[in-house]
N, C-alpha and C positions, 0 to 999 in steps of 0.2 A: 913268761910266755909272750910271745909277740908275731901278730897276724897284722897283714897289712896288706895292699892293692889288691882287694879280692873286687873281682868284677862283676860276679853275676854268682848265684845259687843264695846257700844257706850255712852258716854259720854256727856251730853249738861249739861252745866251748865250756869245760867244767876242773875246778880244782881243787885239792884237798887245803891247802895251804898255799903263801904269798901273794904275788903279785900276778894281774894281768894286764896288759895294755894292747890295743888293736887300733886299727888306721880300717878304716873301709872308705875304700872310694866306690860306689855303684847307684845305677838310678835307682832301683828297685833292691833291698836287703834285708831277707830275713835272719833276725839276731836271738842266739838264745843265750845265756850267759848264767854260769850258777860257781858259788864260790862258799866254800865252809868258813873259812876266813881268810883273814887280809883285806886288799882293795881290787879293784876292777876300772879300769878307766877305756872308753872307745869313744874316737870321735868318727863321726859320719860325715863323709863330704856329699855331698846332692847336685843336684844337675844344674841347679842354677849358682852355683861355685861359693853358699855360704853353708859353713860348716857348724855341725852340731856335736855338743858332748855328752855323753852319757857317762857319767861315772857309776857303778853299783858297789855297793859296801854293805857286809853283815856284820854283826857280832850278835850272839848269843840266840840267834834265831829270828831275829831282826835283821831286815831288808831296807834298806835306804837307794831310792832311783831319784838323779836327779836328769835330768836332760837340761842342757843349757845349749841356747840359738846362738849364733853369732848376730841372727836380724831381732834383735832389743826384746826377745818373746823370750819368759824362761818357764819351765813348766817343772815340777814337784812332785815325787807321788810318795808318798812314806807307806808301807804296809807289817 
């Protein structure tokens, strides 16, 4: 599945199985994203043109978020 130049609103996306990958270019973007398995990859473009990734991955009931900056910041969150 693949979502890309969404300008403005809100985002939910959800899948039983494979892959996702999305492109969001907007200043303001609500993201929700939930996946049984496989991988999840979005990256977010922002208003001052440096881009951020979001990967999410499950397996077994486990959630792995990573958000990676292009500006040298990377941030983590395992649940």
């Amino acid at each position: 599945m693949l979502v890309q130049n969404v300008t403005a609103g809100k985002v939910s996306v959800s899948t039983a199985n494979g892959n996702m990958e999305g492109y969001l270019h907007s200043l303001s973007q609500e993201l929700s994203v939930s996946t049984a398995n496989g991988e999840s990859q979005w990256t977010v473009g922002t208003a001052i043109g440096e881009d951020s990734r979001i990967t999410l991955s499950s397996a077994n009931g486990n959630v792995r978020l990573q958000l990676v900056s292009t500006c040298t910041k990377n941030a983590m969150i395992d649940t």
